[in-house]
Backbone as JSON Lines, residues from 0, in Angstrom:
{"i":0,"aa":"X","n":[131.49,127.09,108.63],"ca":[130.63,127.94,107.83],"c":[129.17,127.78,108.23]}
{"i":1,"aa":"X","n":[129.22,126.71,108.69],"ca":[127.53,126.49,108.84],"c":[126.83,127.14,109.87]}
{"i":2,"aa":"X","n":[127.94,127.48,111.06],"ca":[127.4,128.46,112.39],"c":[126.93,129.57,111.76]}
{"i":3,"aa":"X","n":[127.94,130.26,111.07],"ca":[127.47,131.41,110.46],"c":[126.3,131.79,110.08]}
{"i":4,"aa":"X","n":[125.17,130.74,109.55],"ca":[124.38,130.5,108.7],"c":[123.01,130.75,109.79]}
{"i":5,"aa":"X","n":[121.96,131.67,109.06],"ca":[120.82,131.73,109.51],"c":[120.67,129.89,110.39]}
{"i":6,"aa":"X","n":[119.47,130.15,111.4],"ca":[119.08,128.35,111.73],"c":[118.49,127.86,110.62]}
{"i":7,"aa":"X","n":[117.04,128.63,109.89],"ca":[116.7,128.48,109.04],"c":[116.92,127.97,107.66]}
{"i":8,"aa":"X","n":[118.34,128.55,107.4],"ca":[119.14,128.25,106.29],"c":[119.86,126.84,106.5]}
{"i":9,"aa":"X","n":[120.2,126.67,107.68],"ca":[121.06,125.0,108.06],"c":[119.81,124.14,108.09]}
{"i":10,"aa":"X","n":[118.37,124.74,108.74],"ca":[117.35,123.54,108.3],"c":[117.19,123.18,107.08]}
{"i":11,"aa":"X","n":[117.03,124.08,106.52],"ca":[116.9,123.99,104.95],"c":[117.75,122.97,104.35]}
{"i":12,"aa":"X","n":[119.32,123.32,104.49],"ca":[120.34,122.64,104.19],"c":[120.17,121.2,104.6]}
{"i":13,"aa":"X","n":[119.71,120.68,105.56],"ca":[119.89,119.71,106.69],"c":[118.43,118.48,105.63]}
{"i":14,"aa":"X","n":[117.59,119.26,105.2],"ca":[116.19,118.59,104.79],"c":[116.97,118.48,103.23]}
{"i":15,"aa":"X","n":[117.49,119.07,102.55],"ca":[118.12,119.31,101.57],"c":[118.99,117.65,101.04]}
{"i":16,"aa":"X","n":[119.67,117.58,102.24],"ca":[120.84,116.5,102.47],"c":[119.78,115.14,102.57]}
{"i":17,"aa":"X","n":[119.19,115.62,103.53],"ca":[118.02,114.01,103.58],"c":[117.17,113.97,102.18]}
{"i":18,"aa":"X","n":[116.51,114.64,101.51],"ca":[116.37,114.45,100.39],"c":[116.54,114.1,99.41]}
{"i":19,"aa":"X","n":[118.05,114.51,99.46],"ca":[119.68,113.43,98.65],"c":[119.39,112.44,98.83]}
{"i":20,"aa":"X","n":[119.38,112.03,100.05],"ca":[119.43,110.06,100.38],"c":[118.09,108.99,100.45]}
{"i":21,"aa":"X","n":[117.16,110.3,100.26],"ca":[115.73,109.49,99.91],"c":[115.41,109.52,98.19]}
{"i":22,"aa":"X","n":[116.11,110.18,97.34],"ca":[116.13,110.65,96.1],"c":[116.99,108.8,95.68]}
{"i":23,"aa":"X","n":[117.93,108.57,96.5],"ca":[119.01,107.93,96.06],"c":[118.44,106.19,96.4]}
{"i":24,"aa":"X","n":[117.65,106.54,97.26],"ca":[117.1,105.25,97.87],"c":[115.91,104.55,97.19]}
{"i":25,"aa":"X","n":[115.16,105.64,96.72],"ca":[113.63,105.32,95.73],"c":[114.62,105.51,94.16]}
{"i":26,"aa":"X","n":[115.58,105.6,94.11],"ca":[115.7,105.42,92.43],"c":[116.28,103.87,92.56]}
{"i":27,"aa":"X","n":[117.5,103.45,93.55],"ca":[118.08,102.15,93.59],"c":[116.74,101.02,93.76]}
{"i":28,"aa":"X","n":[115.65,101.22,94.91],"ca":[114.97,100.56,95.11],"c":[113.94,100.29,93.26]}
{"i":29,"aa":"X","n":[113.8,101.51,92.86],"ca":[113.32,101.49,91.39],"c":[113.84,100.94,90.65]}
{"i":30,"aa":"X","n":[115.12,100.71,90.63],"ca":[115.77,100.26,89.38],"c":[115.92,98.64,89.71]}
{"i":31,"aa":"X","n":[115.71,98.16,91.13],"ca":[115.85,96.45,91.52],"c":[114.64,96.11,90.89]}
{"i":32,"aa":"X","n":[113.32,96.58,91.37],"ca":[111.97,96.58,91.16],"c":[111.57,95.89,89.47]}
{"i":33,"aa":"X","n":[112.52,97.37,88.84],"ca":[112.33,97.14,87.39],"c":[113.11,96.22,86.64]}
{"i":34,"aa":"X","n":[114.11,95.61,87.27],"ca":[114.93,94.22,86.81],"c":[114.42,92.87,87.66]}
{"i":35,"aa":"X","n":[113.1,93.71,88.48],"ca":[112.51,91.78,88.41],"c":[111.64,92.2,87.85]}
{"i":36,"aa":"X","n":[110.8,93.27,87.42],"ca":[109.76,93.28,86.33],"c":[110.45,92.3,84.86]}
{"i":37,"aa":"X","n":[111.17,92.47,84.49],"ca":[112.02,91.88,83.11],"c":[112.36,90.84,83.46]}
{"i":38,"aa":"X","n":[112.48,90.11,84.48],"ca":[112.67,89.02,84.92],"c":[111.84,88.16,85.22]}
{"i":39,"aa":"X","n":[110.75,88.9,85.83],"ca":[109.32,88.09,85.42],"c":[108.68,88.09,84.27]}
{"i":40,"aa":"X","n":[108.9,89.15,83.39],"ca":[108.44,88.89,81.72],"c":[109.2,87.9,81.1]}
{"i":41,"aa":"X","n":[110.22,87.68,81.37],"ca":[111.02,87.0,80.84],"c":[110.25,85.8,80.72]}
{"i":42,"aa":"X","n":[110.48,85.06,82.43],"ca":[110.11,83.93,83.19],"c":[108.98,83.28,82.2]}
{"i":43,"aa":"X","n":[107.57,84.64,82.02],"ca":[106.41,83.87,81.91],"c":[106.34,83.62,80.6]}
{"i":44,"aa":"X","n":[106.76,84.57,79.5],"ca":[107.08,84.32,78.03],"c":[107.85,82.42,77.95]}
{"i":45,"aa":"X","n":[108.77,82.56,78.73],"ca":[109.3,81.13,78.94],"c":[108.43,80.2,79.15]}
{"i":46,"aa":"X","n":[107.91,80.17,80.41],"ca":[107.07,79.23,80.89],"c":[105.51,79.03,79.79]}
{"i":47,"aa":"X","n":[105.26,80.52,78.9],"ca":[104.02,80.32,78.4],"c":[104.61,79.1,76.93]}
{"i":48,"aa":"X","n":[105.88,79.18,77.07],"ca":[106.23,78.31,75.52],"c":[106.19,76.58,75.91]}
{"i":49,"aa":"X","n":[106.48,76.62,77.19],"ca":[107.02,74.93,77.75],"c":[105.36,74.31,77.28]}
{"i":50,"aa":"X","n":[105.64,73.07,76.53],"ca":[104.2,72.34,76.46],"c":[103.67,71.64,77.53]}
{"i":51,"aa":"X","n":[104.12,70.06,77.21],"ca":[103.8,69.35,78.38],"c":[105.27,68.84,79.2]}
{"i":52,"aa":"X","n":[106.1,69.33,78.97],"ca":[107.09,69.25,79.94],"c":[107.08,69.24,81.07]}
{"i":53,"aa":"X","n":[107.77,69.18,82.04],"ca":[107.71,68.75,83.2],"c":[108.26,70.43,83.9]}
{"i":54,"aa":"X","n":[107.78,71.33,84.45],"ca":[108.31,72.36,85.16],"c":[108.63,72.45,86.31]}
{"i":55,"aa":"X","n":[109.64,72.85,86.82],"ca":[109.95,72.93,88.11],"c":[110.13,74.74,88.72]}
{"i":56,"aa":"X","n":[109.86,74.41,90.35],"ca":[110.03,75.88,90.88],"c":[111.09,75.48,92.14]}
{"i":57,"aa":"X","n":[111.68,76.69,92.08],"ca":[112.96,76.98,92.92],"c":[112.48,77.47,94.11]}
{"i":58,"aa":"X","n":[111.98,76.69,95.4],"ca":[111.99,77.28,96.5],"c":[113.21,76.69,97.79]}
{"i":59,"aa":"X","n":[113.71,77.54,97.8],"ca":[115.0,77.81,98.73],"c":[116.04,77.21,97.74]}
{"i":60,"aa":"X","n":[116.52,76.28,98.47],"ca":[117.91,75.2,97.68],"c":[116.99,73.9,97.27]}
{"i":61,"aa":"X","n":[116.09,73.76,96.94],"ca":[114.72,72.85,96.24],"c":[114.3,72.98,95.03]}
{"i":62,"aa":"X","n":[114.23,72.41,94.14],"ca":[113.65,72.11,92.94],"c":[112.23,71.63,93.28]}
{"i":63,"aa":"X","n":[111.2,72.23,93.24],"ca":[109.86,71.01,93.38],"c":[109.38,71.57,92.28]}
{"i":64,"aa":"X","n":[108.8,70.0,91.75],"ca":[107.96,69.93,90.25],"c":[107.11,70.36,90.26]}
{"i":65,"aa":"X","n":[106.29,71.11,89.48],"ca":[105.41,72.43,89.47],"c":[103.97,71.44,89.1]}
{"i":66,"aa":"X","n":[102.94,71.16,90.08],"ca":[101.86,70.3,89.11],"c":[100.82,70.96,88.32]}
{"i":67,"aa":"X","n":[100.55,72.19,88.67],"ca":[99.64,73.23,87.89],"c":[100.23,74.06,87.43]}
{"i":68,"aa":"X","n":[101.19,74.18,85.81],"ca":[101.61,75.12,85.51],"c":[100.71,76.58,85.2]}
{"i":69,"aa":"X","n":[99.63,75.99,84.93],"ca":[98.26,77.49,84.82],"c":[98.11,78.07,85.6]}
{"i":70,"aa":"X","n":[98.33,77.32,87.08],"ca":[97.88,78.43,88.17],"c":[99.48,78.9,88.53]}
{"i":71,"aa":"X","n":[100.73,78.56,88.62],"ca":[101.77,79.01,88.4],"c":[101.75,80.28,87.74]}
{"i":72,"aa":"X","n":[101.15,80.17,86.22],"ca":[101.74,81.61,85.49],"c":[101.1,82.36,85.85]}
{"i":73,"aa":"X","n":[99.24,82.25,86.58],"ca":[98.52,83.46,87.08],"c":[99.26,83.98,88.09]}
{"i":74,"aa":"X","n":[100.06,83.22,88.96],"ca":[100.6,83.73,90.2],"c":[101.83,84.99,89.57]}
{"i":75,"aa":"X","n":[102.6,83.94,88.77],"ca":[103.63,84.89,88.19],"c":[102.98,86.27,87.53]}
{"i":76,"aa":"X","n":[102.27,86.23,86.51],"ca":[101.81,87.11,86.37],"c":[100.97,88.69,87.42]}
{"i":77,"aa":"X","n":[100.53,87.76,87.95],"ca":[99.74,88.74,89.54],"c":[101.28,89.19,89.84]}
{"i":78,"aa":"X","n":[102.2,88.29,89.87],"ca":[103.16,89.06,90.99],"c":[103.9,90.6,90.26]}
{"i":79,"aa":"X","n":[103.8,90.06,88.57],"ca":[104.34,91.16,87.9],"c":[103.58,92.42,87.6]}
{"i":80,"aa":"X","n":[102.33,92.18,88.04],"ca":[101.48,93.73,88.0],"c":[101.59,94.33,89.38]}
{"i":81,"aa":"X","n":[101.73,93.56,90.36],"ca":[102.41,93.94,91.61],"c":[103.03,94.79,91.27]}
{"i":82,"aa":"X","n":[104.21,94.65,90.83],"ca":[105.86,94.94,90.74],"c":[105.68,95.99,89.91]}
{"i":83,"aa":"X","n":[105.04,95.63,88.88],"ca":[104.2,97.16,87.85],"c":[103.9,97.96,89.17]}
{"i":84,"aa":"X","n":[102.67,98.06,89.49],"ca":[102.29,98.87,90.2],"c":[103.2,99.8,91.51]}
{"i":85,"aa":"X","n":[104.42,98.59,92.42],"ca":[105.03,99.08,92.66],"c":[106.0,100.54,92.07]}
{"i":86,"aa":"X","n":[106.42,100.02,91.09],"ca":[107.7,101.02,90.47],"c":[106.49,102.52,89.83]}
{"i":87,"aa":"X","n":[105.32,102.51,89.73],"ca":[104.58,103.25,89.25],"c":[104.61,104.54,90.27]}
{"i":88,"aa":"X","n":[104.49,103.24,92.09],"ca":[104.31,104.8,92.66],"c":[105.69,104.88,93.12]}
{"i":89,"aa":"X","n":[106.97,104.13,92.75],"ca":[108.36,104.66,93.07],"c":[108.16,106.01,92.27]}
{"i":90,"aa":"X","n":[107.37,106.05,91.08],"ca":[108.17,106.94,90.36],"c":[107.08,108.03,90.38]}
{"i":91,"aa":"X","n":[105.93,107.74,90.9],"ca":[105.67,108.92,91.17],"c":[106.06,109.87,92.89]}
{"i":92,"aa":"X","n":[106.53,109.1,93.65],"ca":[107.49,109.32,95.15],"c":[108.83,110.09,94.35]}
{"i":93,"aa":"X","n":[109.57,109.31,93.55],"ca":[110.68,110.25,92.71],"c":[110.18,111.54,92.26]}
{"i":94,"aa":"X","n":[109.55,111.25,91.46],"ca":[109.21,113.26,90.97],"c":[108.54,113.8,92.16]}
{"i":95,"aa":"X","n":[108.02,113.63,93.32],"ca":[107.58,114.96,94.01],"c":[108.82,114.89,94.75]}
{"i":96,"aa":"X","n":[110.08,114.11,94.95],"ca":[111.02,114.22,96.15],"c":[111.75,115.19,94.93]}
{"i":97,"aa":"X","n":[111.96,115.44,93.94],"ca":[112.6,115.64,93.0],"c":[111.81,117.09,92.8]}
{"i":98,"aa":"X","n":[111.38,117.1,92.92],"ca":[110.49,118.52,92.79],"c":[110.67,119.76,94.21]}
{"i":99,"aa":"X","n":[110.46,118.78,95.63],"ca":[111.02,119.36,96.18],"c":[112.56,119.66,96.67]}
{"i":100,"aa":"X","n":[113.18,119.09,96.28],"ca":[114.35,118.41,96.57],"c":[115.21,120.39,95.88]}
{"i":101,"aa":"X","n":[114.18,120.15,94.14],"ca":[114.73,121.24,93.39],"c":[114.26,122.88,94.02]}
{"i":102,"aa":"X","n":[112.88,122.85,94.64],"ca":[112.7,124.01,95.57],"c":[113.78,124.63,96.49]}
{"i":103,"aa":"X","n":[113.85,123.51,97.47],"ca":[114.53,123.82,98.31],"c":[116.11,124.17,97.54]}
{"i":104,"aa":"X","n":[117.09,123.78,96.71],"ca":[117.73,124.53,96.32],"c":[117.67,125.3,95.7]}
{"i":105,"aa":"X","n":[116.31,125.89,95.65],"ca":[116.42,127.35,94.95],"c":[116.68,128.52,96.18]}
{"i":106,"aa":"X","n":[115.82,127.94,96.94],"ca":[115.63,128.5,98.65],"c":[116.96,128.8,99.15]}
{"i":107,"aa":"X","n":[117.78,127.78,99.45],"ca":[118.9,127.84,100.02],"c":[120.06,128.56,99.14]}
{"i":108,"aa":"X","n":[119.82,128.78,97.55],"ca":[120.67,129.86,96.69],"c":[120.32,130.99,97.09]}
{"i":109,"aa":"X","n":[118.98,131.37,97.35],"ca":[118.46,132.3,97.53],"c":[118.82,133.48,98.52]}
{"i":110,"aa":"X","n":[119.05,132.42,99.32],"ca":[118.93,132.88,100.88],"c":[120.74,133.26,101.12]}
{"i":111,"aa":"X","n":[121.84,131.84,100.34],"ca":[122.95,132.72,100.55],"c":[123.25,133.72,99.66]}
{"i":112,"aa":"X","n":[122.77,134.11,98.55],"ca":[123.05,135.1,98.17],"c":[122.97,136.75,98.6]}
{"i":113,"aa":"X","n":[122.28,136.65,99.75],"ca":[122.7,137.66,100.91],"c":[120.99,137.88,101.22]}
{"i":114,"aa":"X","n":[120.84,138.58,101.91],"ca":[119.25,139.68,103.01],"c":[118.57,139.91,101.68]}
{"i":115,"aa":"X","n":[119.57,140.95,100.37],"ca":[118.64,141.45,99.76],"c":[117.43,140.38,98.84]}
{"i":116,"aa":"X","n":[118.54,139.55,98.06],"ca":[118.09,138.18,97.7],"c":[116.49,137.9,98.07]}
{"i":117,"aa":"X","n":[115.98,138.0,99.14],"ca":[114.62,137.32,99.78],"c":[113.55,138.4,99.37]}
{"i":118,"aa":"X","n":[114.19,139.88,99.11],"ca":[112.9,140.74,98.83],"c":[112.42,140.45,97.95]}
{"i":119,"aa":"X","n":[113.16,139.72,96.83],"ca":[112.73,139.95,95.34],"c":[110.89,139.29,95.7]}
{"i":120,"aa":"X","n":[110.05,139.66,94.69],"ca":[108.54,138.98,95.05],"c":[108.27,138.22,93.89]}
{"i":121,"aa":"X","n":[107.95,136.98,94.42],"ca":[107.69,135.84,93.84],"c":[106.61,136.11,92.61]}
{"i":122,"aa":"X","n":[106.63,135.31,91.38],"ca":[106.08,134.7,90.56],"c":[104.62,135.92,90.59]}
{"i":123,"aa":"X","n":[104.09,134.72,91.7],"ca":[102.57,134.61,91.97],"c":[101.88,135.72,93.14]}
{"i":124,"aa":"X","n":[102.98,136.9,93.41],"ca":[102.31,137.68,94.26],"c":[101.61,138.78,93.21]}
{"i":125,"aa":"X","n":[100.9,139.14,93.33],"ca":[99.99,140.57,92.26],"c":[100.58,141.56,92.98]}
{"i":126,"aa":"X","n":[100.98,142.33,94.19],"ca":[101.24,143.39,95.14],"c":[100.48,143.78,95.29]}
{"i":127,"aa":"X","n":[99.13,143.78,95.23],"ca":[98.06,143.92,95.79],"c":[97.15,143.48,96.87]}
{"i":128,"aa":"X","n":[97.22,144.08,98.05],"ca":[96.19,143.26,99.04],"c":[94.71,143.35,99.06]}
């Protein structure tokens, strides 16, 4: 079916499909993002309760005892406005892929619904030159 098809119309189709998998890639990558955001709120709510206890940090297969827990939670914290900021512009990358994503299948309905389909005039033309 696809020979059949204007080139135009299989590009369309073709940007259409990649859009799918960049749509699918910035929401998974969004949704990891936003379960270490909660994971670092978690963390620092925790760590802001420990008094003078003894804290430890997990680097690799290591326990090392934490000697400045204050500068610890600034770090944690910095890392979670990071991670804020990250998922902010996931989600603003989601709505314009999502925006075009929805164009282009209007385009490609458009277009198979036959020749006449394309005369119709858009929205925003006045017919006036």
């Amino acid at each position: 079916m696809m020979d059949s098809l204007p080139p135009k119309v299989q590009n369309q189709i073709a940007q259409f499909q990649q859009l799918t998998q960049q749509i699918q890639m910035v929401t998974t990558q969004k949704i990891q993002l936003e379960s270490q955001v909660r994971e670092l709120d978690k963390t620092i709510q925790e760590l802001e309760k420990v008094g003078d206890e003894s804290v430890y940090r997990n680097v690799g297969s290591l326990l090392i005892q934490v000697k400045d827990k204050a500068a610890l939670l600034g770090e944690l914290k910095e890392q979670k406005e990071t991670t804020e900021v990250r998922v902010k512009t996931l989600d603003r990358q989601d709505k314009h892929l999502r925006e075009r994503h929805q164009t282009l299948q209007q385009q490609i309905t458009q277009a198979l619904q036959g020749p006449g389909a394309e005369a119709v005039p858009k929205p925003d033309d006045s017919g006036s030159s």
